[in-house]
C-alpha positions in Angstrom: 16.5 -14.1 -20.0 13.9 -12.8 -22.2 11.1 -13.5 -19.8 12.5 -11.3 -16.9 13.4 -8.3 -19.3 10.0 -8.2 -20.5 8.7 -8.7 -16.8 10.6 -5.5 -15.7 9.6 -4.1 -19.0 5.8 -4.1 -17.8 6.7 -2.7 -14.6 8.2 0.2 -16.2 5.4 0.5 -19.0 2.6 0.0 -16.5 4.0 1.6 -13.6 1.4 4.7 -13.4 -1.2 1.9 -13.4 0.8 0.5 -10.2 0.4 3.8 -8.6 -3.4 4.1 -9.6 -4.2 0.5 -7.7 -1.8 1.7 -4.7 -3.5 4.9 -4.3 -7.0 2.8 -4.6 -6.0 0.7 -1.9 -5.1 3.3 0.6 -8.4 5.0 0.0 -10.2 1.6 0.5 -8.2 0.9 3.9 -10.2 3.8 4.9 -13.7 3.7 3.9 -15.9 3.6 6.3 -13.7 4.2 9.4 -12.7 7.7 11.2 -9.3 6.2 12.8 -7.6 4.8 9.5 -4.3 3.9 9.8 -4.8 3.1 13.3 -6.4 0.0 12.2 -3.4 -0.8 9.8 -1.3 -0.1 13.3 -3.1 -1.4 16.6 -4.4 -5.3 15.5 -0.6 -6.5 15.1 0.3 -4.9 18.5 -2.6 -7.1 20.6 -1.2 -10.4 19.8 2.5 -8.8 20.4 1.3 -7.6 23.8 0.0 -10.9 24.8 3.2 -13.2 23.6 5.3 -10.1 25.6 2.9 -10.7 28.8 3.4 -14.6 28.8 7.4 -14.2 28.3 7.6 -11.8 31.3 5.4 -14.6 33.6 7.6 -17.2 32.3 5.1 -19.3 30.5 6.7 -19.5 27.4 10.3 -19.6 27.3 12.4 -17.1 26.6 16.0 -16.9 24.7 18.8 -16.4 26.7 20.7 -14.0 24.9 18.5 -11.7 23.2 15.9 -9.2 25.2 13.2 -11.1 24.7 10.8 -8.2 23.9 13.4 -7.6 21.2 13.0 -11.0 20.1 9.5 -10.9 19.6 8.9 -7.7 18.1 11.9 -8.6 15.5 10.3 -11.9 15.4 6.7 -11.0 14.2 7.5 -8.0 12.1 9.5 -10.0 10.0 6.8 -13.5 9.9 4.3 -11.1 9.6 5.9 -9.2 6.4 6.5 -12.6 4.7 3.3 -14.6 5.3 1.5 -10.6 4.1 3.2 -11.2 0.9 3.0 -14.6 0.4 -0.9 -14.1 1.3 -1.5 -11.2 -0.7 0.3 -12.7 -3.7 -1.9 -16.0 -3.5 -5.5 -14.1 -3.8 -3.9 -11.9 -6.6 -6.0 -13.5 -9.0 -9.4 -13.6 -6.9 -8.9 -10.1 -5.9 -7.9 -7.9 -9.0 -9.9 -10.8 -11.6 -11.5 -7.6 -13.5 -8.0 -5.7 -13.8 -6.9 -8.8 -15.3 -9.9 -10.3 -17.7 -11.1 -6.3 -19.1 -8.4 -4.5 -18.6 -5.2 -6.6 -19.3 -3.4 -5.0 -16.9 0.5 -7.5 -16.5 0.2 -10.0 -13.1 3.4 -8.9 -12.4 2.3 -5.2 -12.1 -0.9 -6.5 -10.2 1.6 -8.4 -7.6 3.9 -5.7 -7.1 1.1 -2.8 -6.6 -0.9 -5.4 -4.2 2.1 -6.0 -2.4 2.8 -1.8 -1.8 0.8 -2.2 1.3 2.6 -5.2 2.7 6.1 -2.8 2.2 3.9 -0.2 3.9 2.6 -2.1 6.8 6.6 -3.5 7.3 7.5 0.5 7.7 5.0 1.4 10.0 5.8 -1.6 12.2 9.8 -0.9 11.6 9.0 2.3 13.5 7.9 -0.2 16.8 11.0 -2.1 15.9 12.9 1.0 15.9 11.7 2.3 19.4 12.7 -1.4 21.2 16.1 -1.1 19.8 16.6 2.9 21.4 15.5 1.8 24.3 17.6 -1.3 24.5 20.3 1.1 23.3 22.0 -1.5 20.9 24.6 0.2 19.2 24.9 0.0 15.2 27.6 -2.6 13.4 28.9 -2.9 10.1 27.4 -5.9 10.0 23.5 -4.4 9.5 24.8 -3.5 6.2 24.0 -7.4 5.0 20.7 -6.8 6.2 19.4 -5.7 2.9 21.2 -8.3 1.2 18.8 -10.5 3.6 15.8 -9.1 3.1 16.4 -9.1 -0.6 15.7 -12.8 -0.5 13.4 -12.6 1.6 11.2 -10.8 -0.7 12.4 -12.9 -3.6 11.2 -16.4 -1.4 7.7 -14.5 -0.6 7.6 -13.7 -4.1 8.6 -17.3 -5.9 5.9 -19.2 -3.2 3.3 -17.0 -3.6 3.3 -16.8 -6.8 3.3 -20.7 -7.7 0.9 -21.2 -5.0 -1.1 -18.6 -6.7 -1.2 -20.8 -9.7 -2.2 -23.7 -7.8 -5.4 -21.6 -6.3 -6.7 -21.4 -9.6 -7.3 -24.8 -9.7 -8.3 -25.8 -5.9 -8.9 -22.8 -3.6 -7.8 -25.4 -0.9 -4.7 -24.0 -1.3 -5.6 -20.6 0.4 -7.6 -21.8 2.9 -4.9 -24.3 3.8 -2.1 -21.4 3.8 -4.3 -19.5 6.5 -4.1 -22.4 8.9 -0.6 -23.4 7.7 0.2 -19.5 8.9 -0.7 -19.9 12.1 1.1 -22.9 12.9 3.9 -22.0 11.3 4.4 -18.9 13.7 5.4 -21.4 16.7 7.9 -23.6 14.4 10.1 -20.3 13.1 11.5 -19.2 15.8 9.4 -16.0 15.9 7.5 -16.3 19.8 10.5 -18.2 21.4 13.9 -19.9 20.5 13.1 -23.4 18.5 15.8 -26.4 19.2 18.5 -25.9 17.0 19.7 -29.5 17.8 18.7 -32.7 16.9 16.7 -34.3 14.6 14.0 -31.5 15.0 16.4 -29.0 14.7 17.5 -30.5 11.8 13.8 -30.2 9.7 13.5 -27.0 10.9 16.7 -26.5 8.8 14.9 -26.7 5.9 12.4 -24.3 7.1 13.0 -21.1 5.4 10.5 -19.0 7.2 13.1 -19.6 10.6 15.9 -19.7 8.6 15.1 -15.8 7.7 13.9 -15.2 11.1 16.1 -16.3 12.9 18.9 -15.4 11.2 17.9 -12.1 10.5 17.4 -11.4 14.4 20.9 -13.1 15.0 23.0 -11.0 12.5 20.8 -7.8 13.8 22.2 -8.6 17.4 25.2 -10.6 17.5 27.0 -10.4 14.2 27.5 -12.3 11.3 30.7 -14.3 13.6 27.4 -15.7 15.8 24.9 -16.4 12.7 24.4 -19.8 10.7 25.3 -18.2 7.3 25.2 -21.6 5.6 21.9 -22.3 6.3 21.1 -18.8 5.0 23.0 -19.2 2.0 21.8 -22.7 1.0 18.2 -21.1 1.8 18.6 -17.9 0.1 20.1 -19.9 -3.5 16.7 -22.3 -3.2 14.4 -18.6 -2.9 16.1 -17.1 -5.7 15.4 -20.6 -8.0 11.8 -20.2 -6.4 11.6 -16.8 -7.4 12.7 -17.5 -11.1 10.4 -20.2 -11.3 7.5 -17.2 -10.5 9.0 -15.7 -13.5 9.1 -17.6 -15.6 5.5 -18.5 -14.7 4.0 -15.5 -15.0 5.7 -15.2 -18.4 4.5 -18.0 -20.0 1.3 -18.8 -18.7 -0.4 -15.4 -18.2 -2.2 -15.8 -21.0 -3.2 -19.0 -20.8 -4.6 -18.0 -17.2 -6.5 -14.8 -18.5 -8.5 -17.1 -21.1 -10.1 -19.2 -18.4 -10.8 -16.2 -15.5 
């Protein structure tokens, strides 16, 4: 318990420092370009276009009952927000080396103030998100008030794998370079393009597959209702992402140091 009190005890202590590296990336999105957020904005809507194309020929298959424009853009925006922060969190260490070796400046506060931009690139795409569901016109339920709950773990799963995997870069920066291919693939196993087979023994694995689990949950519950969603699966998923994420704790607690003496 000691190491999470003194983990939120740096956030506190340091958190002027979390707003000086948050500021400093916003002004670095935006060196050197005239349309600046725009570039933050238009690269995630090509690939979203293309996927929305190839659903309305029929080349990829669709889901039956969710708009399948609305299950894409749901899809990607929340893929997109998880493999951001596990990504982000995984090059902590190669990006923000001199915060950490001269200025001692916590990881934790380094992963948190990195990870301000992913939570800013998930509003600006919410706002896409937003627009699909007015003009679907799907009216609001009591049960979007779990989505938080949802997203909570969400963040706590990004969190715990990044973090450990960030560890394991230290050693081998195949692990990063292995993440950027495993990203890709993953996309077309989670559910997030079209529906993946929920039966059988593939749709078994994929059960253990937390990136769909979230997904596709998170779509169903959005849509349909808790009544319509696997809430085992989520629950069984979402008590493994909050051991992951104290794991990550308790890493970052006890091996910071360690790590700073050999950057």
């Amino acid at each position: 318990m000691n190491a999470y009190k003194q983990l939120f005890k740096q956030l506190v202590d340091n958190f002027e420092h979390s707003i000086t590296f948050v500021k400093r990336d916003i002004k670095y999105a935006r060196v050197d370009t005239k349309l600046g957020l725009f570039w933050v904005i238009f690269p995630p809507l090509v690939p979203l276009t293309v996927f929305i194309g190839l659903a309305a020929l029929g080349i990829i298959r669709r889901s039956a009952d969710i708009p399948f424009v609305m299950y894409i853009v749901i899809g990607i925006t929340l893929y997109r927000f998880m493999t951001q922060f596990i990504t982000t969190t995984v090059n902590v260490f190669r990006t923000e080396r001199n915060a950490l070796k001269n200025y001692n400046v916590p990881l934790i506060v380094l992963i948190v103030s990195q990870n301000a931009m992913t939570f800013f690139h998930l509003l600006l795409r919410l706002v896409l998100v937003a627009c699909v569901v007015l003009y679907y016109g799907v009216e609001a339920r009591i049960d979007w008030l779990l989505l938080p709950v949802v997203f909570i773990f969400m963040v706590m799963f990004s969190f715990g794998i990044g973090t450990i995997l960030a560890f394991k870069n230290l050693l081998y920066r195949d692990y990063s370079k292995g993440l950027n291919l495993l990203v890709l693939y993953m996309m077309f196993v989670s559910s997030v393009i079209f529906p993946f087979p929920k039966d059988g023994i593939i749709g078994f694995i994929n059960h253990f597959n937390p990136l769909n689990t979230y997904v596709d949950f998170t779509r169903s519950l959005f849509y349909h209702g808790v009544e319509n969603s696997n809430y085992i699966v989520l629950c069984i998923t979402a008590f493994i992402s909050f051991l992951l994420f104290l794991y990550a704790c308790n890493l970052i607690y006890y091996s910071e140091k360690k790590v700073k003496m050999v950057l």
